[in-house]
C-alpha positions, 0 to 999 in steps of 0.5 A: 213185487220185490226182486233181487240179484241173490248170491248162493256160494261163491260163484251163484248169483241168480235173480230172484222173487223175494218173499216174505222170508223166502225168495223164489230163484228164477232162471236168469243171472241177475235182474238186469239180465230178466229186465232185458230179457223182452216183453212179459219180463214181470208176468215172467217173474211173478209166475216162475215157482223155482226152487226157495231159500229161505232169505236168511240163507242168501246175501244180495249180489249187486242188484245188476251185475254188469249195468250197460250204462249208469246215468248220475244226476248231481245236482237234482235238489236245490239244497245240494246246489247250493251246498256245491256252490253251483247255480240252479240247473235250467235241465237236469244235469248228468253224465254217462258211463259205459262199462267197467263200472264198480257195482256192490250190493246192498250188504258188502264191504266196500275196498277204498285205496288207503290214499282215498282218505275222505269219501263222498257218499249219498243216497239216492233214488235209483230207477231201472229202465224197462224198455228201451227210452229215445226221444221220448216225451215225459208224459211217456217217460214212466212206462219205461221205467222197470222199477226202483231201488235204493243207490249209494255212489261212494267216492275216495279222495286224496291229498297229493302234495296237499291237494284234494284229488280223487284218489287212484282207486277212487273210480265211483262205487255205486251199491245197488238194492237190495231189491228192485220194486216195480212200479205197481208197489211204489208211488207213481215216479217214486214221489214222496219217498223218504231217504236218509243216510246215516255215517257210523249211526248220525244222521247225514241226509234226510229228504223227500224225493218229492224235493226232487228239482226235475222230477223221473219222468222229466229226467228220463225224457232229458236223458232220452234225447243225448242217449238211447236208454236201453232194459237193465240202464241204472239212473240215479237220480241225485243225492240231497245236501249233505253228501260232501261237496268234493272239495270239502268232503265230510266223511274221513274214512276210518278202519271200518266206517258203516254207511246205512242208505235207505229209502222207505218202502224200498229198501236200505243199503249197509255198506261198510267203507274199509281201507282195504280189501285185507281189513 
Protein backbone atom coordinates (compact mmCIF):
# COMPACT_ATOMS: atom_id res chain seq x y z
CA UNK A 1 0.00 0.00 0.00
CA UNK A 2 1.11 3.48 -1.04
CA UNK A 3 0.08 6.55 1.19
CA UNK A 4 0.60 10.02 1.11
CA UNK A 5 0.32 13.35 2.70
CA UNK A 6 -1.68 15.38 -0.60
CA UNK A 7 -2.28 18.75 -0.79
CA UNK A 8 -6.00 20.04 -1.81
CA UNK A 9 -5.87 24.25 -2.22
CA UNK A 10 -3.99 26.36 -0.12
CA UNK A 11 -4.53 25.22 3.39
CA UNK A 12 -5.85 21.12 2.86
CA UNK A 13 -3.43 18.50 3.14
CA UNK A 14 -5.02 15.19 4.34
CA UNK A 15 -3.59 11.91 4.25
CA UNK A 16 -4.30 9.80 1.52
CA UNK A 17 -4.58 6.10 -0.01
CA UNK A 18 -2.97 6.32 -3.42
CA UNK A 19 -4.30 4.41 -6.23
CA UNK A 20 -3.52 3.93 -9.62
CA UNK A 21 -4.86 7.26 -10.80
CA UNK A 22 -6.76 8.32 -7.89
CA UNK A 23 -6.37 8.45 -4.06
CA UNK A 24 -8.76 7.76 -1.58
CA UNK A 25 -8.83 10.85 1.20
CA UNK A 26 -8.61 9.43 4.76
CA UNK A 27 -9.69 11.29 7.53
CA UNK A 28 -6.15 12.20 9.14
CA UNK A 29 -3.99 15.57 8.30
CA UNK A 30 -1.11 13.83 7.29
CA UNK A 31 0.65 10.37 7.41
CA UNK A 32 2.44 10.68 10.18
CA UNK A 33 -0.60 11.77 12.16
CA UNK A 34 -2.34 8.18 10.84
CA UNK A 35 0.85 6.49 11.94
CA UNK A 36 0.63 7.76 15.59
CA UNK A 37 -2.64 7.15 15.56
CA UNK A 38 -2.58 3.62 17.40
CA UNK A 39 -2.60 0.09 16.75
CA UNK A 40 -4.60 -0.99 13.36
CA UNK A 41 -3.43 2.24 11.84
CA UNK A 42 -2.83 0.01 8.25
CA UNK A 43 -6.10 -1.91 8.44
CA UNK A 44 -7.39 1.70 8.93
CA UNK A 45 -5.95 2.91 6.06
CA UNK A 46 -6.92 0.14 3.41
CA UNK A 47 -10.33 0.07 4.52
CA UNK A 48 -11.56 3.83 4.53
CA UNK A 49 -13.77 4.44 1.16
CA UNK A 50 -13.34 8.83 1.49
CA UNK A 51 -13.85 10.91 -1.10
CA UNK A 52 -11.41 10.36 -4.56
CA UNK A 53 -9.48 12.62 -6.62
CA UNK A 54 -8.05 11.81 -9.40
CA UNK A 55 -4.02 12.12 -8.51
CA UNK A 56 -3.42 14.59 -11.48
CA UNK A 57 -5.50 17.08 -9.41
CA UNK A 58 -3.60 16.77 -6.20
CA UNK A 59 0.30 17.82 -5.54
CA UNK A 60 2.40 16.02 -2.39
CA UNK A 61 2.37 17.79 0.63
CA UNK A 62 5.58 17.04 2.87
CA UNK A 63 4.78 13.34 3.51
CA UNK A 64 4.96 14.14 7.62
CA UNK A 65 4.22 17.44 7.99
CA UNK A 66 5.72 17.97 11.53
CA UNK A 67 8.33 14.58 12.14
CA UNK A 68 8.94 14.64 16.10
CA UNK A 69 12.31 13.94 15.42
CA UNK A 70 14.29 13.09 12.08
CA UNK A 71 17.35 10.83 12.75
CA UNK A 72 20.65 11.09 9.81
CA UNK A 73 22.77 8.80 9.27
CA UNK A 74 26.15 9.84 7.47
CA UNK A 75 28.43 8.04 6.71
CA UNK A 76 26.43 4.48 6.12
CA UNK A 77 28.22 3.43 2.67
CA UNK A 78 31.95 2.87 2.58
CA UNK A 79 32.25 4.78 -0.48
CA UNK A 80 30.75 8.05 1.21
CA UNK A 81 33.60 7.49 4.00
CA UNK A 82 35.94 7.80 1.98
CA UNK A 83 34.80 10.35 0.02
CA UNK A 84 34.47 12.68 3.34
CA UNK A 85 37.89 11.20 4.32
CA UNK A 86 36.57 9.68 7.34
CA UNK A 87 37.18 6.03 8.89
CA UNK A 88 34.94 3.18 8.47
CA UNK A 89 32.41 3.43 11.34
CA UNK A 90 32.53 0.54 13.95
CA UNK A 91 28.43 1.70 14.70
CA UNK A 92 26.15 3.76 12.62
CA UNK A 93 26.80 7.21 13.13
CA UNK A 94 23.65 9.66 13.44
CA UNK A 95 22.37 12.51 15.04
CA UNK A 96 18.95 13.74 16.18
CA UNK A 97 16.76 16.65 15.95
CA UNK A 98 13.70 17.58 17.53
CA UNK A 99 11.23 20.06 16.17
CA UNK A 100 11.45 22.94 13.97
CA UNK A 101 12.70 21.09 11.09
CA UNK A 102 12.17 22.17 7.34
CA UNK A 103 10.26 19.56 5.76
CA UNK A 104 9.22 19.87 1.63
CA UNK A 105 7.36 17.37 -0.49
CA UNK A 106 8.40 15.40 -3.38
CA UNK A 107 7.56 18.21 -6.19
CA UNK A 108 8.25 21.63 -4.35
CA UNK A 109 10.66 24.22 -4.83
CA UNK A 110 13.13 24.15 -2.39
CA UNK A 111 13.94 28.50 -1.14
CA UNK A 112 18.01 28.77 -0.61
CA UNK A 113 19.81 32.13 0.86
CA UNK A 114 21.55 33.73 -2.19
CA UNK A 115 24.66 33.47 0.25
CA UNK A 116 24.24 29.52 0.33
CA UNK A 117 26.00 29.27 -2.89
CA UNK A 118 26.80 25.66 -3.32
CA UNK A 119 24.59 22.75 -1.82
CA UNK A 120 25.00 19.26 -0.74
CA UNK A 121 22.26 16.87 -1.43
CA UNK A 122 21.84 13.06 -1.67
CA UNK A 123 19.43 10.75 -1.90
CA UNK A 124 18.44 8.36 0.43
CA UNK A 125 16.56 5.70 1.89
CA UNK A 126 13.76 6.86 4.44
CA UNK A 127 11.94 4.79 6.97
CA UNK A 128 9.17 5.77 8.91
CA UNK A 129 8.57 4.25 12.72
CA UNK A 130 5.39 2.32 13.21
CA UNK A 131 5.58 1.67 16.73
CA UNK A 132 7.46 3.25 19.42
CA UNK A 133 11.43 1.56 19.34
CA UNK A 134 13.53 1.63 22.77
CA UNK A 135 16.35 -0.98 23.34
CA UNK A 136 15.10 -3.07 20.95
CA UNK A 137 17.23 -5.96 19.56
CA UNK A 138 17.69 -6.12 15.62
CA UNK A 139 16.00 -9.35 14.96
CA UNK A 140 12.82 -7.18 16.53
CA UNK A 141 13.74 -4.05 14.98
CA UNK A 142 11.67 -4.09 11.41
CA UNK A 143 8.40 -4.85 13.09
CA UNK A 144 8.65 -1.11 14.03
CA UNK A 145 9.26 -0.04 10.92
CA UNK A 146 5.83 1.73 9.14
CA UNK A 147 7.12 2.01 5.91
CA UNK A 148 9.62 3.42 3.55
CA UNK A 149 10.04 6.34 1.41
CA UNK A 150 12.54 8.25 -0.92
CA UNK A 151 14.35 11.34 1.36
CA UNK A 152 16.66 14.14 -0.05
CA UNK A 153 18.44 16.63 3.05
CA UNK A 154 19.51 19.47 1.01
CA UNK A 155 22.05 21.67 2.54
CA UNK A 156 23.43 25.55 1.54
CA UNK A 157 26.92 26.69 2.11
CA UNK A 158 28.77 29.94 1.89
CA UNK A 159 31.92 31.75 1.78
CA UNK A 160 32.50 34.37 4.29
CA UNK A 161 35.53 36.10 4.19
CA UNK A 162 36.26 32.95 1.79
CA UNK A 163 35.75 30.55 4.27
CA UNK A 164 33.09 27.60 3.36
CA UNK A 165 30.15 27.83 6.25
CA UNK A 166 26.78 26.75 6.18
CA UNK A 167 25.09 29.56 5.06
CA UNK A 168 22.42 31.60 7.24
CA UNK A 169 19.29 30.01 6.12
CA UNK A 170 21.16 26.75 5.33
CA UNK A 171 19.38 24.66 8.27
CA UNK A 172 19.15 20.97 6.31
CA UNK A 173 15.96 20.82 4.15
CA UNK A 174 14.92 17.41 4.06
CA UNK A 175 12.06 16.48 0.86
CA UNK A 176 10.08 13.70 1.80
CA UNK A 177 7.92 10.88 -0.40
CA UNK A 178 6.02 10.96 -2.52
CA UNK A 179 4.50 8.13 -0.61
CA UNK A 180 5.28 5.97 2.29
CA UNK A 181 5.17 2.19 0.92
CA UNK A 182 4.69 -0.40 3.88
CA UNK A 183 6.68 -2.81 4.49
CA UNK A 184 4.24 -5.58 2.80
CA UNK A 185 5.29 -3.93 -0.83
CA UNK A 186 8.90 -3.54 -0.31
CA UNK A 187 11.82 -6.03 -0.05
CA UNK A 188 12.26 -7.04 3.87
CA UNK A 189 14.44 -3.93 5.29
CA UNK A 190 14.23 -2.18 1.99
CA UNK A 191 17.28 -4.14 0.67
CA UNK A 192 18.28 -4.42 -2.77
CA UNK A 193 16.60 -1.07 -3.85
CA UNK A 194 18.32 0.88 -6.41
CA UNK A 195 18.59 5.09 -5.75
CA UNK A 196 19.99 7.49 -8.10
CA UNK A 197 20.04 11.13 -8.09
CA UNK A 198 20.36 13.17 -11.05
CA UNK A 199 21.46 17.37 -10.82
CA UNK A 200 20.22 19.34 -13.94
CA UNK A 201 19.80 15.64 -15.83
CA UNK A 202 23.60 14.09 -14.92
CA UNK A 203 23.94 11.58 -12.92
CA UNK A 204 25.57 12.27 -9.41
CA UNK A 205 24.51 9.07 -7.36
CA UNK A 206 23.78 5.59 -8.26
CA UNK A 207 23.61 2.46 -5.47
CA UNK A 208 22.19 -0.24 -4.16
CA UNK A 209 20.95 0.17 -0.38
CA UNK A 210 22.12 -3.55 -0.01
CA UNK A 211 25.87 -1.51 -0.10
CA UNK A 212 24.41 -0.11 2.94
CA UNK A 213 27.28 -0.45 6.04
CA UNK A 214 24.66 -1.12 8.90
CA UNK A 215 21.93 -2.49 7.54
CA UNK A 216 17.67 -0.81 9.04
CA UNK A 217 17.25 -3.47 11.30
CA UNK A 218 20.77 -2.81 12.72
CA UNK A 219 20.34 0.74 12.74
CA UNK A 220 17.02 0.99 14.31
CA UNK A 221 18.26 -1.45 17.43
CA UNK A 222 21.28 1.34 17.57
CA UNK A 223 19.20 4.37 17.53
CA UNK A 224 16.77 2.68 19.94
CA UNK A 225 19.44 2.49 22.87
CA UNK A 226 20.22 6.75 23.04
CA UNK A 227 16.70 7.57 22.21
CA UNK A 228 12.97 6.27 22.26
CA UNK A 229 11.76 6.27 18.65
CA UNK A 230 8.19 7.02 18.54
CA UNK A 231 5.12 6.42 15.42
CA UNK A 232 5.68 9.02 12.55
CA UNK A 233 9.89 9.36 13.55
CA UNK A 234 11.75 9.72 10.15
CA UNK A 235 15.53 7.80 9.88
CA UNK A 236 17.14 8.52 6.89
CA UNK A 237 19.59 6.22 6.72
CA UNK A 238 22.63 7.57 4.73
CA UNK A 239 23.35 8.96 1.36
CA UNK A 240 26.39 7.21 -0.99
CA UNK A 241 29.28 8.83 -2.49
CA UNK A 242 28.54 11.35 -4.70
CA UNK A 243 26.51 13.98 -2.56
CA UNK A 244 29.43 16.79 -2.00
CA UNK A 245 31.63 16.18 0.96
CA UNK A 246 31.15 19.66 2.84
CA UNK A 247 33.97 21.15 2.22
CA UNK A 248 34.00 20.38 -1.51
CA UNK A 249 30.45 20.65 -2.48
CA UNK A 250 29.59 19.71 -6.16
CA UNK A 251 26.54 21.35 -6.85
CA UNK A 252 26.67 25.66 -7.36
CA UNK A 253 23.36 26.46 -7.29
CA UNK A 254 22.34 28.20 -10.11
CA UNK A 255 18.86 30.46 -10.92
CA UNK A 256 16.88 27.20 -10.89
CA UNK A 257 18.96 23.70 -10.52
CA UNK A 258 16.26 20.57 -10.73
CA UNK A 259 17.36 17.55 -8.26
CA UNK A 260 15.48 14.40 -9.20
CA UNK A 261 16.04 11.41 -6.17
CA UNK A 262 14.47 8.39 -6.79
CA UNK A 263 14.40 4.89 -5.33
CA UNK A 264 12.88 1.97 -7.43
CA UNK A 265 9.91 0.75 -6.41
CA UNK A 266 9.42 3.46 -4.02
CA UNK A 267 9.01 6.62 -5.45
CA UNK A 268 11.13 9.88 -7.13
CA UNK A 269 11.62 13.23 -5.70
CA UNK A 270 11.81 16.55 -8.24
CA UNK A 271 12.73 19.25 -6.15
CA UNK A 272 13.94 22.35 -7.58
CA UNK A 273 16.68 24.27 -5.63
CA UNK A 274 16.20 28.19 -6.42
CA UNK A 275 17.82 31.35 -4.66
CA UNK A 276 15.16 32.55 -3.74
CA UNK A 277 11.35 32.22 -2.75
CA UNK A 278 10.62 35.29 -5.14
CA UNK A 279 12.51 33.20 -8.25
Amino acid sequence: MKLSTVRLGRDRTPAARLQKKHCVLLPYPDVGTLIASGEGWQERAGAETGERHRLEDVSYAPLIVRPGKIVRLDPNYVARARELGWPLPATSEFSVSYGGHVVVGADDDICLSAEGRDVDRGVELGLVIGRRAREVTAETALSHVAGYTVTNNITAWSHPDGILAPGPSAAVTTSTGPALVTTDDVPMGGRGLTMTCLVDGQVKQKTNTSELLFDVATVIAHVSTVVTLRPGDLITTGTPAGAGAGPEPDVVLRTRTEVVSSIKGVGELRNTLVRSCSQ
